[in-house]
N, C-alpha and C positions, 0 to 999 in steps of 0.2 A: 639433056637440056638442049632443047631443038633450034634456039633462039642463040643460042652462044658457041662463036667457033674457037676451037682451040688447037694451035697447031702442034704439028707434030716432031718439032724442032725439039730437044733436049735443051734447057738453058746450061750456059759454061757455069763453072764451080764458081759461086763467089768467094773471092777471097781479095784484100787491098794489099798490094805491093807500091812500096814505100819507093818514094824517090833518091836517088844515090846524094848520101851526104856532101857536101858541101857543094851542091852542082847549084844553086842560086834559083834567082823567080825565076829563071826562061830553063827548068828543065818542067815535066812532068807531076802531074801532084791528083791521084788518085780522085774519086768523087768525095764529097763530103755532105751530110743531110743538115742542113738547117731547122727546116720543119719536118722532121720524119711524119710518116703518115701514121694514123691512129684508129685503134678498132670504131667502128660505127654499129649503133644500134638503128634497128630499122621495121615496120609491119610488115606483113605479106602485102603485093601489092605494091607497095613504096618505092621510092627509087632509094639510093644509098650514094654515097660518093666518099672516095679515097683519094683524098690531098694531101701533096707537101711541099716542102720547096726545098732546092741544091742550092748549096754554094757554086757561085759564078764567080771562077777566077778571072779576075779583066788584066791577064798577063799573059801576050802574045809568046803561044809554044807550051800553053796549058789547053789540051783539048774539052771541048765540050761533051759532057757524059750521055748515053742514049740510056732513057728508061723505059725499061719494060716491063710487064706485068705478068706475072706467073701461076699456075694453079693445078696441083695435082700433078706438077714436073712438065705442065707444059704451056708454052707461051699463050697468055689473053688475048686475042684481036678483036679490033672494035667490028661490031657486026649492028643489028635490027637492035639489040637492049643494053648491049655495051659499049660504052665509048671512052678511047683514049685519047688522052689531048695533053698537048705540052705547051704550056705559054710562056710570055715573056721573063724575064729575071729570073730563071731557076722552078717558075713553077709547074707544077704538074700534076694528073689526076686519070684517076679510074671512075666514070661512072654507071652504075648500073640499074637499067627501068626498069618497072613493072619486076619486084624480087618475088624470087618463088624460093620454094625449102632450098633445091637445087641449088639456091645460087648463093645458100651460108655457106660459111668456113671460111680458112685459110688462104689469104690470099701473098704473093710475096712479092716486095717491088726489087728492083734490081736496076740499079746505076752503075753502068760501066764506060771507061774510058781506056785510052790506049796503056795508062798507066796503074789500071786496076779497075776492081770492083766494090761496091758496099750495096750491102743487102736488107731489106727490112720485113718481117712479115706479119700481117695485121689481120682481122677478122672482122665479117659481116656479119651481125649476130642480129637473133630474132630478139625483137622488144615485147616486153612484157605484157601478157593479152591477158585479161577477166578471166576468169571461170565461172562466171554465171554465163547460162543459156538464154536462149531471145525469152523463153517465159519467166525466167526469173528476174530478169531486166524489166518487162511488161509490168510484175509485179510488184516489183521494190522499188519502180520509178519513184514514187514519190519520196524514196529516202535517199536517193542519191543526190548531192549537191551536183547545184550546174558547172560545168566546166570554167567556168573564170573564176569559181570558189574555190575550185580544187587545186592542192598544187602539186603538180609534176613533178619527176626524180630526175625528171628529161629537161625542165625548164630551164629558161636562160639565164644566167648569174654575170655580174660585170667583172672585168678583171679586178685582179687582186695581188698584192704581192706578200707569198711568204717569208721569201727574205730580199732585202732590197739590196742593191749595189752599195760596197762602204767605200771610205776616203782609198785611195792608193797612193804608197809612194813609193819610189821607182829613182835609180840611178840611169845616167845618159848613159844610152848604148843598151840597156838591159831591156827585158819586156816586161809590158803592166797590164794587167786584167783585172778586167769587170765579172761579176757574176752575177746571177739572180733566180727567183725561182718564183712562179707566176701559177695563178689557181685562176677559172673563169670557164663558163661554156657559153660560147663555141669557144673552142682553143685560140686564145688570143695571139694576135699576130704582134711581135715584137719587131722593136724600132728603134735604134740608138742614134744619139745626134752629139756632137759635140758645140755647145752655143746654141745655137739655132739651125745647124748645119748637118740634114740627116746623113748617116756615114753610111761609106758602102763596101764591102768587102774586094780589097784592090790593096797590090803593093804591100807595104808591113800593116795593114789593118784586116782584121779574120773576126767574123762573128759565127758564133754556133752554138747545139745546142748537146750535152751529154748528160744523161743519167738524169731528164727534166729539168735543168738547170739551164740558164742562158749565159752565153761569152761573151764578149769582147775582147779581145784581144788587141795590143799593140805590142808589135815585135820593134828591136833597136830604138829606143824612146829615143825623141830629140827635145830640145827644150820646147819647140812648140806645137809640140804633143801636149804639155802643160794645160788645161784648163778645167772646166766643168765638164760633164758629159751625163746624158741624161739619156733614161730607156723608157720607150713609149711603149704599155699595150694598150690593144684595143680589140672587140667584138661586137659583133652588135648591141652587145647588152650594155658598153659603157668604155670608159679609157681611164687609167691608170699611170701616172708619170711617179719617175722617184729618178734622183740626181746623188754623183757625188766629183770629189773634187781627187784629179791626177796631180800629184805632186812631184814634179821631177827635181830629186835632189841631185848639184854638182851646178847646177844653173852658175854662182857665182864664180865657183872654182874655176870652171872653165872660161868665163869669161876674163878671170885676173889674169890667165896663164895666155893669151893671148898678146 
């Protein structure tokens, strides 16, 4: 593949090493993926692109992770067809012009920080082509439906939610999590807000995503952590809200013991 350089560095072993117990926000805290990246289907010819986004800890003395892109044991560099680019809030991407067979397979991303690694590996895959030849197209033209009749397997669909966020209730001092599990193409980009206040991963608040499921997390509940909280997706093809209510129980206790 004449158009794509690959160096010749060995990537290090990924693997995440944990931060030492009770060492607080200002020690070390490995990368985490928010949006991991996801196989792509693509023509010959097409470009392809592999995105996702980190968790950004906004706690001074957690470093910032460097991502890199791997294939065949050795590091991607952006070159003439491939381009890597890292933007603002955790995002990041791989992409690739002009795809030849060459440029299917396995690709692996690789977020590392001084306090570890996490790894993801995703694939470029050919999308599905006719088997009819130019003359059999010539000739069964007239039975093929036009393309805005037809529907795609590729086509866009609006988000959706499999299962939505329910009520939580939570003693002060304990942690309360949200969950959820969201269907849509393109992969919808998830948003939590508490009120009208979108939230952002900092301090005892942590959003992610494991096993297709979405987090929220709140670590040490205080009373107001108490209220609604509500998850946004959206895609091009549409947006999807669903709410539920944090209930912190001990609210009166503690205020009588004062």
């Amino acid at each position: 593949m004449t158009d794509v350089r690959l160096s010749t560095a060995t990537p290090s072993v990924c693997e995440v090493t944990a931060s030492p117990a009770g060492s607080g926000l200002q020690s070390n805290e490995p990368p985490a993926f928010i949006l991991p990246p996801r196989n792509v289907r693509v023509s010959l010819g097409g470009d392809a692109r592999l995105e996702g986004k980190l968790f950004m800890f906004q706690v001074r003395g957690h470093p910032e992770p460097q991502v890199t892109w791997c294939r065949d044991g050795k590091a991607v560099i952006g070159g003439e067809r491939y381009k890597v680019e890292r933007g603002g809030r955790g995002n990041f991407s791989l992409s690739v012009g002009g795809v030849t067979e060459e440029d299917l397979g396995c690709y692996t991303c690789q977020a590392t920080n001084q306090a570890g690694s996490r790894q993801v590996t995703v694939e470029i895959l050919l999308e599905a082509q006719s088997d009819l030849n130019v003359s059999d197209v010539r000739m069964s033209h007239s039975l093929i439906p036009a393309p805005e009749n037809r529907t795609s397997i590729w086509s866009k669909s609006p988000p959706k939610f499999i299962s939505k966020p329910t009520r939580v209730f939570v003693r002060l001092g304990q942690n309360g999590k949200f969950s959820t599990k969201t269907t849509g193409r393109p992969q919808p980009q998830v948003t939590w807000y508490k009120g009208e206040t979108e939230l952002q991963p900092c301090g005892r608040i942590s959003m992610y995503e494991l096993s297709g499921r979405h987090f929220l997390e709140i670590n040490d509940v205080q009373e107001e952590d108490a209220g609604r909280y509500t998850c946004s997706v959206i895609n091009s093809a549409g947006t999807a809200t669903a709410s539920a209510e944090l209930i912190v129980q001990g609210e009166t206790t503690s205020r009588s013991l004062e």
